[in-house]
C-alpha positions in Angstrom: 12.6 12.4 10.2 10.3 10.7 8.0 9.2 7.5 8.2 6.9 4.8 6.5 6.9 1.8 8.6 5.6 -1.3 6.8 4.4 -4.2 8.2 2.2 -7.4 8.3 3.8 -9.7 5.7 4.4 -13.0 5.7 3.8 -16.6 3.9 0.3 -17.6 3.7 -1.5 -20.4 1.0 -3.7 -19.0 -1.9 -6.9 -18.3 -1.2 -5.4 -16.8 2.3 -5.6 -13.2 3.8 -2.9 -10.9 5.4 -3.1 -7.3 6.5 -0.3 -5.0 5.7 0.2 -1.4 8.0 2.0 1.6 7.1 2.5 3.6 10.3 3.4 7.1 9.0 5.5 9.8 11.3 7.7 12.9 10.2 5.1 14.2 7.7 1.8 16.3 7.5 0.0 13.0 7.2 -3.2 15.1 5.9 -0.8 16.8 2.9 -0.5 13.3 1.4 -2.1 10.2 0.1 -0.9 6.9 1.4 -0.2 4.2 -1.4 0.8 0.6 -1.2 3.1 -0.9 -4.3 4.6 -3.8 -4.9 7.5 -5.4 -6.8 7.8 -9.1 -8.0 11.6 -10.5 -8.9 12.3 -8.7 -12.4 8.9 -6.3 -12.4 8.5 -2.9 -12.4 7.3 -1.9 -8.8 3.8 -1.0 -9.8 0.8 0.8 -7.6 -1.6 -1.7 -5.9 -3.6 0.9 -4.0 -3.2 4.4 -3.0 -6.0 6.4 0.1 -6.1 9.8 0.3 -6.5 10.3 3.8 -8.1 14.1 3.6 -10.8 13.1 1.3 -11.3 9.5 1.5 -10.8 8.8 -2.3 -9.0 5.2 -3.1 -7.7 3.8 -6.0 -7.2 -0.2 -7.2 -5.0 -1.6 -9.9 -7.7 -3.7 -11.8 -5.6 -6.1 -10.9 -6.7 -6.3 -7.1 -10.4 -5.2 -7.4 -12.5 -7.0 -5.2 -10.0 -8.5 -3.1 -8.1 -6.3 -1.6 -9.0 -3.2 0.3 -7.2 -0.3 1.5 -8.2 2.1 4.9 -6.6 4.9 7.1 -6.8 5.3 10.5 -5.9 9.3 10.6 -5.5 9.1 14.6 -2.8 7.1 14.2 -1.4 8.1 11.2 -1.8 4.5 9.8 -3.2 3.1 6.8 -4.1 -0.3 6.3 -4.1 -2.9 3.3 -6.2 -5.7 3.8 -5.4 -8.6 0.9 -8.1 -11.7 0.4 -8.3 -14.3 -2.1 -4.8 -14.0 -2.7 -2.9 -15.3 -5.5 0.7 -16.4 -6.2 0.6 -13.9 -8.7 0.2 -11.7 -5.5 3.6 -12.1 -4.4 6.4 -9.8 -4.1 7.6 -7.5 -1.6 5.3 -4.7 -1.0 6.3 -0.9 -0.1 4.3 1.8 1.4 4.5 5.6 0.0 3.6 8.9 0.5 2.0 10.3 -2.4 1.2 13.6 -3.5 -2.3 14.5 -2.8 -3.8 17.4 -5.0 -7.4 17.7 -3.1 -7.7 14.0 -3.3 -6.7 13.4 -6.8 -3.3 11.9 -6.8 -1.1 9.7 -9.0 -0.2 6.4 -7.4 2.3 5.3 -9.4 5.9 5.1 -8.2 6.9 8.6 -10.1 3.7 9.9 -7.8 5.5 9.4 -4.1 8.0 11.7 -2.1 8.4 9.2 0.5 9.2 5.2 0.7 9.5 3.2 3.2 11.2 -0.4 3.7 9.2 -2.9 2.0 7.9 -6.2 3.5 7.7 -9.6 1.7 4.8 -10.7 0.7 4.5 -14.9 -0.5 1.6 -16.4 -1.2 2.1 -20.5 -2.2 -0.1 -22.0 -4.9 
């Protein structure tokens, strides 16, 4: 059975930090990039960041450039998001995805991902 298992949200002030976790099982981990998206109340869930976990190449939304940053930890099948300076523009509830991974090129956009798993709700107060 596949599963994404997301985790590490919460409420935290702006200007704050919180680390979200994907804990991946059921999969070739390897076959895939890992991608974190997110979706604010009426918005389109958009791509945030995406790892591949074969070749180490990342990708930002502009967006999130210099604040947040996005690692795997292939022993444990896990990749992490780490978000700083965040913003109330920064909140909504944020999904992790498996993502098609073509040698480390991939697509991390919604369209882009086989697997989803249950998002986690992300609120950051101005």
């Amino acid at each position: 059975e596949v599963q994404l298992q997301a985790s590490g949200g919460g409420l935290v002030q702006a200007g704050g930090s919180l680390r979200l976790s994907c804990a991946a099982s059921g999969f070739t981990f390897d076959d895939y990039a890992i991608g974190w998206f997110r979706q604010a109340p009426g918005k389109e869930r958009e791509g945030v960041s995406c790892i591949s976990s074969s070749y180490g190449s990342t990708y930002y939304a502009d967006s999130v450039k210099g604040r947040f940053t996005i690692s795997s930890d292939n022993a444990k099948n896990t990749v992490y998001l780490q978000m700083n300076s965040l913003k109330p523009e920064d909140t909504a509830v944020y999904y992790c995805a498996a993502v098609v991974d073509y040698s480390g090129t991939f697509y991390c956009h919604p369209l882009g991902s086989d697997y989803w798993g249950q998002g986690t709700q992300v609120t950051v107060s101005s």
